[in-house]
mmCIF file of the N, C-alpha and C atoms, coordinates in Angstrom:
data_MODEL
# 
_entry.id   MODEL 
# 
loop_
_atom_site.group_PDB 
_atom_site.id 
_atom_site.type_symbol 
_atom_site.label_atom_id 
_atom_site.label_alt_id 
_atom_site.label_comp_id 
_atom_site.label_asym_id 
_atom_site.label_entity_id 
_atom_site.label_seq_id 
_atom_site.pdbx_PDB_ins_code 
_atom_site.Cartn_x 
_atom_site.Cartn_y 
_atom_site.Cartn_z 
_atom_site.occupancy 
_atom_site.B_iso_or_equiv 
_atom_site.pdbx_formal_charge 
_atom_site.auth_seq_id 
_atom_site.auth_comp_id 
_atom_site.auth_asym_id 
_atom_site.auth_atom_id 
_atom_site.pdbx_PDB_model_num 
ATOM 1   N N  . UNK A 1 1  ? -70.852 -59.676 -41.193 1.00 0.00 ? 1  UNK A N  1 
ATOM 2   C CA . UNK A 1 1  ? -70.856 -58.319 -40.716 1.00 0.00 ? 1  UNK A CA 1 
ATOM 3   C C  . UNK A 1 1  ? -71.105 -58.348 -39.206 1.00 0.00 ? 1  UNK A C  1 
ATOM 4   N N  . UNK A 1 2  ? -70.570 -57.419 -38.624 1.00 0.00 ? 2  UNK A N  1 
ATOM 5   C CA . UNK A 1 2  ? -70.712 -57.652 -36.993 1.00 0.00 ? 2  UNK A CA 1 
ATOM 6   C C  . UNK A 1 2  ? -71.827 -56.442 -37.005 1.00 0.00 ? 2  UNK A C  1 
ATOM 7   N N  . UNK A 1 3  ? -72.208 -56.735 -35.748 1.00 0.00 ? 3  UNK A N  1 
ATOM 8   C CA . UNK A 1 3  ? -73.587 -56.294 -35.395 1.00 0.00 ? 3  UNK A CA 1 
ATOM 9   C C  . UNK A 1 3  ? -73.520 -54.229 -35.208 1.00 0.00 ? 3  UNK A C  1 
ATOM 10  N N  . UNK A 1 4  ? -72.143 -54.197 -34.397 1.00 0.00 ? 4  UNK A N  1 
ATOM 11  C CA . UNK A 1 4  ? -71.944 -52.898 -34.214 1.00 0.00 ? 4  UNK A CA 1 
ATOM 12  C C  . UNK A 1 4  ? -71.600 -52.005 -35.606 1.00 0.00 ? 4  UNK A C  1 
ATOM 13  N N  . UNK A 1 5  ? -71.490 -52.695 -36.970 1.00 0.00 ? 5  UNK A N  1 
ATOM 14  C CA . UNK A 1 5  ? -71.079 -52.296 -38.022 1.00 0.00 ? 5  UNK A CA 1 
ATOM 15  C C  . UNK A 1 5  ? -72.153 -52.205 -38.945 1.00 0.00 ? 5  UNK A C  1 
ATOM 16  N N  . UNK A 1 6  ? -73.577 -53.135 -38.440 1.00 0.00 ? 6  UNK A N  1 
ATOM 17  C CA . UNK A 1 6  ? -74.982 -52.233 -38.794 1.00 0.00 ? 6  UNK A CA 1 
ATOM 18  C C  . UNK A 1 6  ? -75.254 -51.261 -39.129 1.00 0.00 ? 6  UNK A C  1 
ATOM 19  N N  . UNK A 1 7  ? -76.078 -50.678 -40.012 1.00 0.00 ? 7  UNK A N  1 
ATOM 20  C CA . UNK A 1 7  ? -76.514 -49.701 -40.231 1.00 0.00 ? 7  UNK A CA 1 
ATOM 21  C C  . UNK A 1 7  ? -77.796 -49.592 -39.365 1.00 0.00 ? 7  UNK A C  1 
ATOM 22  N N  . UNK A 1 8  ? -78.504 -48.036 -38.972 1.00 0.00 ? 8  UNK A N  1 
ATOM 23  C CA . UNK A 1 8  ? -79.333 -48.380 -38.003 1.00 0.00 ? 8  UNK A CA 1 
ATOM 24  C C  . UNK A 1 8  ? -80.413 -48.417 -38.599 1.00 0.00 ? 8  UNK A C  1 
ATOM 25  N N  . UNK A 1 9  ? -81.458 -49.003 -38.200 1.00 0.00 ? 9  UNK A N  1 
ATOM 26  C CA . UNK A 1 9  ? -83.078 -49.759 -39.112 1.00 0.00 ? 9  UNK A CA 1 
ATOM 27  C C  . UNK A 1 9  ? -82.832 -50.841 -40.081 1.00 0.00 ? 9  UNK A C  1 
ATOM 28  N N  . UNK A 1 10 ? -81.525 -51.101 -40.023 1.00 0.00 ? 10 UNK A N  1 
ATOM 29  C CA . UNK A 1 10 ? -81.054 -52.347 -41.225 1.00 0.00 ? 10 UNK A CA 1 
ATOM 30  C C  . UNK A 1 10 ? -81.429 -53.537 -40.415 1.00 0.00 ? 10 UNK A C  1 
ATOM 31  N N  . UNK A 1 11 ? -82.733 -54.081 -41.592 1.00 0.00 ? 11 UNK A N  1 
ATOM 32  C CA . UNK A 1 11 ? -83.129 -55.859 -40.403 1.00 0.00 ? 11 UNK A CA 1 
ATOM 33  C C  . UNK A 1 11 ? -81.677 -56.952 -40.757 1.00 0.00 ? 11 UNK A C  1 
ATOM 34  N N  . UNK A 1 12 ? -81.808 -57.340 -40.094 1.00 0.00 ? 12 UNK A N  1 
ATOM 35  C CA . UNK A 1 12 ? -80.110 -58.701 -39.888 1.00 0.00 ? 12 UNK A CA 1 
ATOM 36  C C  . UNK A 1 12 ? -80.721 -59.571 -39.139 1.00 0.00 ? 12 UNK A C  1 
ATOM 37  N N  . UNK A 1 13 ? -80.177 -60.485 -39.432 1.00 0.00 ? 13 UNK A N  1 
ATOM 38  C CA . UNK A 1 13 ? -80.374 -62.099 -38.636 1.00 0.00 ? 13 UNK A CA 1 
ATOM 39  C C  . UNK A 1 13 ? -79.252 -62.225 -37.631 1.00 0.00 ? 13 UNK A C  1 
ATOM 40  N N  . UNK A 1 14 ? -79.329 -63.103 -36.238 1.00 0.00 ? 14 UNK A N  1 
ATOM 41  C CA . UNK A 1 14 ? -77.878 -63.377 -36.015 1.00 0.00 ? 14 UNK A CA 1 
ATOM 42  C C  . UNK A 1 14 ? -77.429 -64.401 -36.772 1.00 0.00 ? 14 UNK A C  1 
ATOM 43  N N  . UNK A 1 15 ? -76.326 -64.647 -36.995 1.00 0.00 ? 15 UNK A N  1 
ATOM 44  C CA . UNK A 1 15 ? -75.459 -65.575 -37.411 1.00 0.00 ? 15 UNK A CA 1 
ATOM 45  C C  . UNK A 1 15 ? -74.537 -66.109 -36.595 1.00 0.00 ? 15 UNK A C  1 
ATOM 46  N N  . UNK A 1 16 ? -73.930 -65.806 -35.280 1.00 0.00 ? 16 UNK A N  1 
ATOM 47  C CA . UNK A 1 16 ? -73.270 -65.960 -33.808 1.00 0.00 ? 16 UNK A CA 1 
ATOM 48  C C  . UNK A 1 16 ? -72.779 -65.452 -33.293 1.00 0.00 ? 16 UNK A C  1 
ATOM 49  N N  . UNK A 1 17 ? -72.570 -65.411 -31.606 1.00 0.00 ? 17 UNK A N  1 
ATOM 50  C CA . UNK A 1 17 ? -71.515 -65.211 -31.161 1.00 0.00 ? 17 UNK A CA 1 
ATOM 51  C C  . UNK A 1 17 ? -70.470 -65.149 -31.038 1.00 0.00 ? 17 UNK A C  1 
ATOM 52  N N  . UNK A 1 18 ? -69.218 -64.475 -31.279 1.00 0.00 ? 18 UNK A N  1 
ATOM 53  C CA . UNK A 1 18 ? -67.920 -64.777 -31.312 1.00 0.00 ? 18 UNK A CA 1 
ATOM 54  C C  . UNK A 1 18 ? -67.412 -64.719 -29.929 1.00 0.00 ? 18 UNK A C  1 
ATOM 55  N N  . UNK A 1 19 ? -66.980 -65.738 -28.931 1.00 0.00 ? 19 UNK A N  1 
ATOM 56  C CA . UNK A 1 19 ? -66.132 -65.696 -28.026 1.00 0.00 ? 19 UNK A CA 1 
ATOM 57  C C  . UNK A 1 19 ? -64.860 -64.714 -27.942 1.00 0.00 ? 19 UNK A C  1 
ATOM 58  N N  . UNK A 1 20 ? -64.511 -63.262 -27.117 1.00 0.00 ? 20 UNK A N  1 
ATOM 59  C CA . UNK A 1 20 ? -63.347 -63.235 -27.213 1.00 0.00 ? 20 UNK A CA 1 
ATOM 60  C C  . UNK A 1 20 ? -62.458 -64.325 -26.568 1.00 0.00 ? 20 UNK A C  1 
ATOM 61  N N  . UNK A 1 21 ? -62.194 -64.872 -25.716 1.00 0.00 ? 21 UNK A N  1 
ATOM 62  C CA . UNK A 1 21 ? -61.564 -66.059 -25.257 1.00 0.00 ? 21 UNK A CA 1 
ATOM 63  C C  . UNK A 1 21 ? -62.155 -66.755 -24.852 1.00 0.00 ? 21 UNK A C  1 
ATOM 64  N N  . UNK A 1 22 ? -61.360 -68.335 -24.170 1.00 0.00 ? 22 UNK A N  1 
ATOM 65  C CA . UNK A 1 22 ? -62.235 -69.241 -23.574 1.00 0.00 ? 22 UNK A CA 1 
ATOM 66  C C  . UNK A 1 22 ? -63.050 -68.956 -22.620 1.00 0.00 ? 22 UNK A C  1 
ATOM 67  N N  . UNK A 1 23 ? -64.299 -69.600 -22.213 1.00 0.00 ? 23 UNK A N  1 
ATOM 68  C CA . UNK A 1 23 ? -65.046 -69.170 -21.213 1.00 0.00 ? 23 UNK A CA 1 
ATOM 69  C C  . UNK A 1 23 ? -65.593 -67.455 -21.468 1.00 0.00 ? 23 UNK A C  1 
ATOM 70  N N  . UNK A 1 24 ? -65.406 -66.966 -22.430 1.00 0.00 ? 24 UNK A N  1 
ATOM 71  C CA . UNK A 1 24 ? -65.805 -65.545 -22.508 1.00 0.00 ? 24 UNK A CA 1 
ATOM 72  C C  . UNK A 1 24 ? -67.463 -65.415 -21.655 1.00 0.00 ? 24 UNK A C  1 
ATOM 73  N N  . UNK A 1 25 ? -67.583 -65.257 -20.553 1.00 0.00 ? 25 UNK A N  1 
ATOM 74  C CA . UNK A 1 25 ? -68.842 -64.705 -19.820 1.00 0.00 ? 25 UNK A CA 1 
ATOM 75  C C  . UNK A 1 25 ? -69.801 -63.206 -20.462 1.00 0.00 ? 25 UNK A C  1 
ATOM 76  N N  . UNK A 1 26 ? -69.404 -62.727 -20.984 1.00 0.00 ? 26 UNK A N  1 
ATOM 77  C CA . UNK A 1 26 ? -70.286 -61.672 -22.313 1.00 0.00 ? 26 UNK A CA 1 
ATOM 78  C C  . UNK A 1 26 ? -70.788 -62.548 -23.112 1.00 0.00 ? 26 UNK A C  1 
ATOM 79  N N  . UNK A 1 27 ? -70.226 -62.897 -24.283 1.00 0.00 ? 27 UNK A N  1 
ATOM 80  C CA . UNK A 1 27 ? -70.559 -63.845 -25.012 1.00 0.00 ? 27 UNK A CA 1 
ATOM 81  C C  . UNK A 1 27 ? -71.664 -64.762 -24.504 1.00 0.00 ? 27 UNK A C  1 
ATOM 82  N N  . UNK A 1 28 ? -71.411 -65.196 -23.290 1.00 0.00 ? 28 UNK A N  1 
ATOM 83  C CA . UNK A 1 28 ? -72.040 -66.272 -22.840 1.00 0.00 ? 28 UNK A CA 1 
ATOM 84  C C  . UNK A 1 28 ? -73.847 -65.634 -22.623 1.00 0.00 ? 28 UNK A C  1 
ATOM 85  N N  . UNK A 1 29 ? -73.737 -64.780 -21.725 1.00 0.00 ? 29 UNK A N  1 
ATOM 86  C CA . UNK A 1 29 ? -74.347 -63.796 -21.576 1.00 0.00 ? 29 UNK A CA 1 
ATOM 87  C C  . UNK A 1 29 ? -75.121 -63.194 -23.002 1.00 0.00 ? 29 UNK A C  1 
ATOM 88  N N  . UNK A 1 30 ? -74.645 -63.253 -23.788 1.00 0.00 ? 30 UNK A N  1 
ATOM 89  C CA . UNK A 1 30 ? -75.427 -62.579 -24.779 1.00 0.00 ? 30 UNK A CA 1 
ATOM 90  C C  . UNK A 1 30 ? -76.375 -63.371 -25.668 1.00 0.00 ? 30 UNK A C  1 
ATOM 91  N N  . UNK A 1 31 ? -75.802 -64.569 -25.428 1.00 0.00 ? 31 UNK A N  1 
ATOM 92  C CA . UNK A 1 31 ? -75.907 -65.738 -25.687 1.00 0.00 ? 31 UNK A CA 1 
ATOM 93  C C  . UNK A 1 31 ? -77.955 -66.286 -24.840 1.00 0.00 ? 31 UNK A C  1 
ATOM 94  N N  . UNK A 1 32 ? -77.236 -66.129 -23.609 1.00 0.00 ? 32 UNK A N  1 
ATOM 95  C CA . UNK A 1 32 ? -78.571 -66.199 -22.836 1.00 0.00 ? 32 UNK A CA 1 
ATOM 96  C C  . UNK A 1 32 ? -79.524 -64.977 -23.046 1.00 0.00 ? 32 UNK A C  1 
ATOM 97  N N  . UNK A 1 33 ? -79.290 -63.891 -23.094 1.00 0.00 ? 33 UNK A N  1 
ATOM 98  C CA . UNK A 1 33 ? -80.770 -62.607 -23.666 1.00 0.00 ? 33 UNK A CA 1 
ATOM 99  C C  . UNK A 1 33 ? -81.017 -63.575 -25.241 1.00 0.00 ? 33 UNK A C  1 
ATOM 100 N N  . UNK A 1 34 ? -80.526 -64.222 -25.349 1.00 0.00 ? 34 UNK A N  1 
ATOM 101 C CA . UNK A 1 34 ? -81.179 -64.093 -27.096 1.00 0.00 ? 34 UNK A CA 1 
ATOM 102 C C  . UNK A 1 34 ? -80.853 -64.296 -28.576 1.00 0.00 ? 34 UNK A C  1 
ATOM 103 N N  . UNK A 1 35 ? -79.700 -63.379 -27.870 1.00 0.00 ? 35 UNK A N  1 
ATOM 104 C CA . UNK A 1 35 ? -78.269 -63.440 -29.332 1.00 0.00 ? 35 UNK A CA 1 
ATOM 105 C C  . UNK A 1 35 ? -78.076 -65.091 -30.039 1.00 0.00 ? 35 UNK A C  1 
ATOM 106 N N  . UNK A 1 36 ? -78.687 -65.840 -30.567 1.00 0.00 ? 36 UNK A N  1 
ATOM 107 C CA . UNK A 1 36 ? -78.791 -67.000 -30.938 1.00 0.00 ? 36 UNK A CA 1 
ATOM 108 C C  . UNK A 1 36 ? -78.951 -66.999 -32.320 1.00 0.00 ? 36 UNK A C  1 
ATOM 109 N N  . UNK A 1 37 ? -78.761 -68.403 -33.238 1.00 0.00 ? 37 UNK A N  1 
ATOM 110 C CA . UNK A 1 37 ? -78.608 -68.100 -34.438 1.00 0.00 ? 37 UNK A CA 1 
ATOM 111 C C  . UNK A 1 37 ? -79.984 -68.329 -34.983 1.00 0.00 ? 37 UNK A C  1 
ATOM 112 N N  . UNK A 1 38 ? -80.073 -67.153 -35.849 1.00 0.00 ? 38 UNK A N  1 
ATOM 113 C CA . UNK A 1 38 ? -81.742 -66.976 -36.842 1.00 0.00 ? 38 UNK A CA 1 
ATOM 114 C C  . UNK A 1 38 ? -82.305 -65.983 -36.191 1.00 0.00 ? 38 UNK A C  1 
ATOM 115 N N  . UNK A 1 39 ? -81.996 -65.607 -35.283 1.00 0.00 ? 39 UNK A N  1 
ATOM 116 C CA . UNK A 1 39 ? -83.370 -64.632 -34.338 1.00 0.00 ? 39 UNK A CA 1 
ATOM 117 C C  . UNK A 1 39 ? -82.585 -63.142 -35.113 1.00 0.00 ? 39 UNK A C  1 
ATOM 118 N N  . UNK A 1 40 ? -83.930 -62.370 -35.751 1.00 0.00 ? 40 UNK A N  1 
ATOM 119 C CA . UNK A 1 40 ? -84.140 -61.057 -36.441 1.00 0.00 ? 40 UNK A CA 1 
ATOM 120 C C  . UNK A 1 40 ? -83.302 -60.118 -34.984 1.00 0.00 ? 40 UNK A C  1 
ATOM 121 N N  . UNK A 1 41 ? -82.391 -58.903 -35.586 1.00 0.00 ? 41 UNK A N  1 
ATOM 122 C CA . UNK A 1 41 ? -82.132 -58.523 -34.830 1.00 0.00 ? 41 UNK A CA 1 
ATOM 123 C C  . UNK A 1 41 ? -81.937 -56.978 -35.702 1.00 0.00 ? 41 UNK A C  1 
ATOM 124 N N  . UNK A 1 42 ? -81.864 -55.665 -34.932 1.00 0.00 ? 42 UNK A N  1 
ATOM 125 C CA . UNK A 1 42 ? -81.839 -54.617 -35.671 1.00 0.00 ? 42 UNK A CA 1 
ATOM 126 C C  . UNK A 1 42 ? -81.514 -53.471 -35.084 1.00 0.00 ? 42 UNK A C  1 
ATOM 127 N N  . UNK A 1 43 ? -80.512 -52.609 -35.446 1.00 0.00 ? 43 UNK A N  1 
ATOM 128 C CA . UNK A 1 43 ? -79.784 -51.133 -34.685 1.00 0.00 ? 43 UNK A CA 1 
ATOM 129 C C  . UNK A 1 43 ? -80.753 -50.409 -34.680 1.00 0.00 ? 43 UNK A C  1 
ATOM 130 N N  . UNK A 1 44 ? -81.743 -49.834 -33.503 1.00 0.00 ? 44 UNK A N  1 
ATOM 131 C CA . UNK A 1 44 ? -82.718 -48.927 -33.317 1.00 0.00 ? 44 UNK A CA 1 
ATOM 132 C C  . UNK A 1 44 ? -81.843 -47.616 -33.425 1.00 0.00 ? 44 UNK A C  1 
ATOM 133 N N  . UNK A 1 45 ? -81.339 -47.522 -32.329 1.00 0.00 ? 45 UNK A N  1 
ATOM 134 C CA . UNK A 1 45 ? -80.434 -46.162 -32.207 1.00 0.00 ? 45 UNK A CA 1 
ATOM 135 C C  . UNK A 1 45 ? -79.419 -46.298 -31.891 1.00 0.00 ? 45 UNK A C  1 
ATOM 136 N N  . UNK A 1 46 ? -78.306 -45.274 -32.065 1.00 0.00 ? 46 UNK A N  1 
ATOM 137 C CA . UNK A 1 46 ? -77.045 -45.046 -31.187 1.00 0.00 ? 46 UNK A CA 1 
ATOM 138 C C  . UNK A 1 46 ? -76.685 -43.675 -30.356 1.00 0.00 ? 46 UNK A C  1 
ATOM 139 N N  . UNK A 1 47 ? -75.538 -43.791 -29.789 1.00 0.00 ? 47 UNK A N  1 
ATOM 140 C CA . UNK A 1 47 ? -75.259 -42.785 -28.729 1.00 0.00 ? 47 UNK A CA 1 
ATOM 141 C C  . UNK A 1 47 ? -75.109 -41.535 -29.652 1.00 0.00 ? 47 UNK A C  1 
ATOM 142 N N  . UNK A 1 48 ? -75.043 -40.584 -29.078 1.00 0.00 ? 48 UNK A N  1 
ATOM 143 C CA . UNK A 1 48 ? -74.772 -39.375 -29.522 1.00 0.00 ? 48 UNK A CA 1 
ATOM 144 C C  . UNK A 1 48 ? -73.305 -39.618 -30.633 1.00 0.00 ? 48 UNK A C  1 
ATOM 145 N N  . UNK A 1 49 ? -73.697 -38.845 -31.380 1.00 0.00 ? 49 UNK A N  1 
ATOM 146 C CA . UNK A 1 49 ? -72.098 -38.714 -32.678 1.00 0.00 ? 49 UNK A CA 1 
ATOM 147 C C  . UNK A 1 49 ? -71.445 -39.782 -32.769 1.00 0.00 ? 49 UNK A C  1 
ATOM 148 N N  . UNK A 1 50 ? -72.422 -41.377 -32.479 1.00 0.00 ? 50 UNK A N  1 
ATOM 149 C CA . UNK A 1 50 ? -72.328 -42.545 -33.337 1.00 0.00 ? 50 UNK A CA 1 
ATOM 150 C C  . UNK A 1 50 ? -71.486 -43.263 -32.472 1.00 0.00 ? 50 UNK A C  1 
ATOM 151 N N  . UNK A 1 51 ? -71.124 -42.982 -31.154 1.00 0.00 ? 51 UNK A N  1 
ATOM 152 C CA . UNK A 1 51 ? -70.846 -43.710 -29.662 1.00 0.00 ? 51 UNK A CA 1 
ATOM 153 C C  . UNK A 1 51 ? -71.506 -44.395 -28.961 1.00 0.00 ? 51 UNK A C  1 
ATOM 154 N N  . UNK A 1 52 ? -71.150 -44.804 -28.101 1.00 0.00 ? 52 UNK A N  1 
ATOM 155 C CA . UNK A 1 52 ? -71.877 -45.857 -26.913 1.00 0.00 ? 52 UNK A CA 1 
ATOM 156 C C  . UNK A 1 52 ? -73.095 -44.936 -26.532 1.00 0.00 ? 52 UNK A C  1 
ATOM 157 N N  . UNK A 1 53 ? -74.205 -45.391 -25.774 1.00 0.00 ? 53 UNK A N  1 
ATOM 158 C CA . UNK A 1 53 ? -74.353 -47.257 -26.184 1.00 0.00 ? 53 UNK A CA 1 
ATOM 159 C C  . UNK A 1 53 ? -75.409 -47.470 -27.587 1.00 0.00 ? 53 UNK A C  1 
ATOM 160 N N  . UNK A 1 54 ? -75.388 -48.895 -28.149 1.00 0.00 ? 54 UNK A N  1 
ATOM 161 C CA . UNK A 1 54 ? -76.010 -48.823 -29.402 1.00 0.00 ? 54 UNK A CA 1 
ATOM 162 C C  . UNK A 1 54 ? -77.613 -49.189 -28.259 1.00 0.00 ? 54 UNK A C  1 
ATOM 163 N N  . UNK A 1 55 ? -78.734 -49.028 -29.213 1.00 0.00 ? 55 UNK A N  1 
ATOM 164 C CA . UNK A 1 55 ? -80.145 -49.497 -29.001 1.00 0.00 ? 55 UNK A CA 1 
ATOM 165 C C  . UNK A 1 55 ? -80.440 -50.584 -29.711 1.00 0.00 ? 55 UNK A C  1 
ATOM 166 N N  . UNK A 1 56 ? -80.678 -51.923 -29.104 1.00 0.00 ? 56 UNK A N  1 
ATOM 167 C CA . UNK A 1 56 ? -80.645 -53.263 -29.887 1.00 0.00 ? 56 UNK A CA 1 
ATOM 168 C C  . UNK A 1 56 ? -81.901 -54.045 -30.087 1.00 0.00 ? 56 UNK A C  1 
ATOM 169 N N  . UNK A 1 57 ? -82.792 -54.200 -31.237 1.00 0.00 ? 57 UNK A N  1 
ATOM 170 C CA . UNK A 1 57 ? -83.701 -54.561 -30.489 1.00 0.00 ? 57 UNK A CA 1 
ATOM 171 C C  . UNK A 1 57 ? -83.588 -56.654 -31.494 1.00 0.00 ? 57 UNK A C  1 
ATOM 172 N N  . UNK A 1 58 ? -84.160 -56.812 -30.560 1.00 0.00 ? 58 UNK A N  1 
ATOM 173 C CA . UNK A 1 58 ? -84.129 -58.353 -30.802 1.00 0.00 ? 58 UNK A CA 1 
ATOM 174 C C  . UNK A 1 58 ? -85.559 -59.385 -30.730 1.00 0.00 ? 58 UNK A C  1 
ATOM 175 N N  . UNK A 1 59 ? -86.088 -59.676 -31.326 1.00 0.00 ? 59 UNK A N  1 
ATOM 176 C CA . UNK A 1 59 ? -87.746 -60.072 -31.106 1.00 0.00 ? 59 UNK A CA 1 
ATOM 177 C C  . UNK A 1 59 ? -88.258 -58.660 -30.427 1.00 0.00 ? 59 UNK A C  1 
ATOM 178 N N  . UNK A 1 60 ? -89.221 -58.292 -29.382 1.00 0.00 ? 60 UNK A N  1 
ATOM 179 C CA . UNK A 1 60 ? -89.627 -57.374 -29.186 1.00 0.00 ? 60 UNK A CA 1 
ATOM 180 C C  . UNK A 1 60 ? -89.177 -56.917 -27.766 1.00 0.00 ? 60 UNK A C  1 
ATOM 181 N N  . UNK A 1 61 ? -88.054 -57.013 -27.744 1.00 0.00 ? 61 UNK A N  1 
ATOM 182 C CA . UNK A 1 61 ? -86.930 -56.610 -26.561 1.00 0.00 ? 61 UNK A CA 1 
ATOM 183 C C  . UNK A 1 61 ? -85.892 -55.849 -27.282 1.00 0.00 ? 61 UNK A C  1 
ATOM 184 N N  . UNK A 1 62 ? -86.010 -54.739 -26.447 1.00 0.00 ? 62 UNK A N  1 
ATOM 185 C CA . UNK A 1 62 ? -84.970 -54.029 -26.507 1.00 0.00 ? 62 UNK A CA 1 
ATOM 186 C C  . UNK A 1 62 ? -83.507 -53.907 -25.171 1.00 0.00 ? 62 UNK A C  1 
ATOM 187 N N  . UNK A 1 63 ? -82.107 -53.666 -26.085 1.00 0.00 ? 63 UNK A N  1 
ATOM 188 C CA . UNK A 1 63 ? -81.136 -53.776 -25.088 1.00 0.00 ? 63 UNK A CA 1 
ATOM 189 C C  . UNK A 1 63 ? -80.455 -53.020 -25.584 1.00 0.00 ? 63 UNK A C  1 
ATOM 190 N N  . UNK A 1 64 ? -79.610 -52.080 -24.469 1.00 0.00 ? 64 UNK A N  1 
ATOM 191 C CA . UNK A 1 64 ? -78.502 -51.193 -24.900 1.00 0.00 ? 64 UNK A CA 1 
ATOM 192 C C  . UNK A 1 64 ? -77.253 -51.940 -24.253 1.00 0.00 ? 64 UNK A C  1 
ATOM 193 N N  . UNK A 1 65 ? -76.249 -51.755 -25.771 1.00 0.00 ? 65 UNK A N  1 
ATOM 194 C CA . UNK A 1 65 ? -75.142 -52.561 -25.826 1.00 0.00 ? 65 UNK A CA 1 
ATOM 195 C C  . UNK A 1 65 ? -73.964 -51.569 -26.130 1.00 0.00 ? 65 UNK A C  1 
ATOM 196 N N  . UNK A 1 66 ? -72.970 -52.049 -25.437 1.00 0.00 ? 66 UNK A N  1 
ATOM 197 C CA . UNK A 1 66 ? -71.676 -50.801 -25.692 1.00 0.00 ? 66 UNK A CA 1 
ATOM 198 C C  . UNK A 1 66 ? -71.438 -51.459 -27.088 1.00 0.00 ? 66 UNK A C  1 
ATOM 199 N N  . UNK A 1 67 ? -70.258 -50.483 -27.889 1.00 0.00 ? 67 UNK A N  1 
ATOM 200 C CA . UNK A 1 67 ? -69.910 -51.322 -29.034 1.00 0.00 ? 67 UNK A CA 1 
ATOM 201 C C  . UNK A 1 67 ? -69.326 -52.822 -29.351 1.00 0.00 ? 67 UNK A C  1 
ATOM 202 N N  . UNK A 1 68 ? -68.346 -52.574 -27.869 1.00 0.00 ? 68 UNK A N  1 
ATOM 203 C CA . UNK A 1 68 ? -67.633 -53.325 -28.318 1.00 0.00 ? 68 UNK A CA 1 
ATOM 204 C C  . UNK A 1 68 ? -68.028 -55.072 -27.916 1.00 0.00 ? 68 UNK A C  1 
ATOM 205 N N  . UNK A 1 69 ? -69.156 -54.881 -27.099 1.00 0.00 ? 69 UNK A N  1 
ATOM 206 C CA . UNK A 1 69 ? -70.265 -55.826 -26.899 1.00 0.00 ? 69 UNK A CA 1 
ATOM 207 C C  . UNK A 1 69 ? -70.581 -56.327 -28.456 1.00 0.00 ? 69 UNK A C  1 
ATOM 208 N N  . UNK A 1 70 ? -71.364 -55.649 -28.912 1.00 0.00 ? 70 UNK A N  1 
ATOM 209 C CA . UNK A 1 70 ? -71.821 -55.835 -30.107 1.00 0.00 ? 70 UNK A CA 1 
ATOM 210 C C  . UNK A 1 70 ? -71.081 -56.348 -31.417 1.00 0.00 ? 70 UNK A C  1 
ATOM 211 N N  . UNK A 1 71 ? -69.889 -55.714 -31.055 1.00 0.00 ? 71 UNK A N  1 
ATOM 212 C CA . UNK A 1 71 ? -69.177 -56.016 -32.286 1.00 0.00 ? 71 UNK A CA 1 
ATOM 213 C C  . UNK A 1 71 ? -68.904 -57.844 -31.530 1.00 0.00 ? 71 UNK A C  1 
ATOM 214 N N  . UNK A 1 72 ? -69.019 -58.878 -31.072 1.00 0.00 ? 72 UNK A N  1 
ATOM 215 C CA . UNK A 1 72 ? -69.340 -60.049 -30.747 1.00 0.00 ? 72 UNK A CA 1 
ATOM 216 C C  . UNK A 1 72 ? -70.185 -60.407 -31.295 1.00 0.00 ? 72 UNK A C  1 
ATOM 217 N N  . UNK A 1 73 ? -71.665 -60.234 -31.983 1.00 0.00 ? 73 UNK A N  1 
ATOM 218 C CA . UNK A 1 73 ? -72.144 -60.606 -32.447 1.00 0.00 ? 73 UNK A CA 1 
ATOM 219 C C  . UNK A 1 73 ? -72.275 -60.304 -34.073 1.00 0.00 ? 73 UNK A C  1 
ATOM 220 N N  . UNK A 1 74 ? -72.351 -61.697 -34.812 1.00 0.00 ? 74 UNK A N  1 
ATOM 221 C CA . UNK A 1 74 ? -72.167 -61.788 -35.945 1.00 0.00 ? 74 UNK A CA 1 
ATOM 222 C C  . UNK A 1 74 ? -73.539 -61.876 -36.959 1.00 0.00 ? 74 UNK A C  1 
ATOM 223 N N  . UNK A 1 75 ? -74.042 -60.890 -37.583 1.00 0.00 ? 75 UNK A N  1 
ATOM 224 C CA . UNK A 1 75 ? -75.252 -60.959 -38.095 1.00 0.00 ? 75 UNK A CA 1 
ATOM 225 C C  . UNK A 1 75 ? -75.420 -61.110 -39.946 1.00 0.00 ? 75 UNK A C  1 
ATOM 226 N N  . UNK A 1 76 ? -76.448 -61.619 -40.034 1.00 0.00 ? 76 UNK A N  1 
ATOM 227 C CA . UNK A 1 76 ? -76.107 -61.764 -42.056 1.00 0.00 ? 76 UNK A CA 1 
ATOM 228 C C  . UNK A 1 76 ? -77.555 -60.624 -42.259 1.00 0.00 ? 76 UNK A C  1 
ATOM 229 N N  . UNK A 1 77 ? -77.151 -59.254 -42.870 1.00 0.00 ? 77 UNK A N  1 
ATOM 230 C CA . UNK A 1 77 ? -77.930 -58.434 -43.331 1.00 0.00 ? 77 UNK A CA 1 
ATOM 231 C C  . UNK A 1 77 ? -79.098 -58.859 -44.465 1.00 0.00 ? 77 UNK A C  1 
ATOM 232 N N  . UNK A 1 78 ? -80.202 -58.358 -44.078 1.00 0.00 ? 78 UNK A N  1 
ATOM 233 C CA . UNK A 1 78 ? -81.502 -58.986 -44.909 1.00 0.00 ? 78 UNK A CA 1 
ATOM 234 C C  . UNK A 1 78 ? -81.920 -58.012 -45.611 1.00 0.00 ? 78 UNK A C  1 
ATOM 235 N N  . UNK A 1 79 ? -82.602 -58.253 -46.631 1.00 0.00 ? 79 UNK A N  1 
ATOM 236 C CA . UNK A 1 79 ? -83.426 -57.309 -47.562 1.00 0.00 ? 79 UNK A CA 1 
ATOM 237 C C  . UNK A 1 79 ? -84.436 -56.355 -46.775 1.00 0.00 ? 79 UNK A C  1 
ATOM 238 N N  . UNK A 1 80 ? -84.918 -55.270 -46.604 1.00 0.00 ? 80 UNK A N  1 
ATOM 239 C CA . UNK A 1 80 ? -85.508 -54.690 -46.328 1.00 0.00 ? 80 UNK A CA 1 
ATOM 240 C C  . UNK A 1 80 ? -86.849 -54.986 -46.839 1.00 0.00 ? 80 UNK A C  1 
# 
């Protein structure tokens, strides 16, 4: 499940990054805040009428991510 396809307060793990192409610098980037595999990650909020930007929080950091950011990262949904 990709991350932007979360439900919001749903806990998820990452599972990875998806590169859009070689060298993708987002990815890379997302890569460096955190986005790594195993680290708890979870949709706090989103934009108005379910638009940009999402509220991301990741260990006890929070980041606002456009969607289509997000939809790059690949998460495995956990039991509540």
């Amino acid at each position: 499940m990709r991350l932007s396809d979360l439900p919001k307060g749903s806990p998820a793990v990452v599972d990875r990054v998806d590169d859009a192409h070689a060298g993708d610098p987002i990815a890379q980037r997302l890569r460096d805040l955190g986005f790594v595999d195993g680290e708890p990650v979870r949709v706090v909020a989103c934009g108005p009428l379910g638009a940009d930007p999402l509220l991301i929080q990741i260990g006890s950091t929070r980041f606002a991510l456009r969607r289509s950011e997000a939809a790059r990262i690949v998460v495995k949904a956990e039991a509540a």
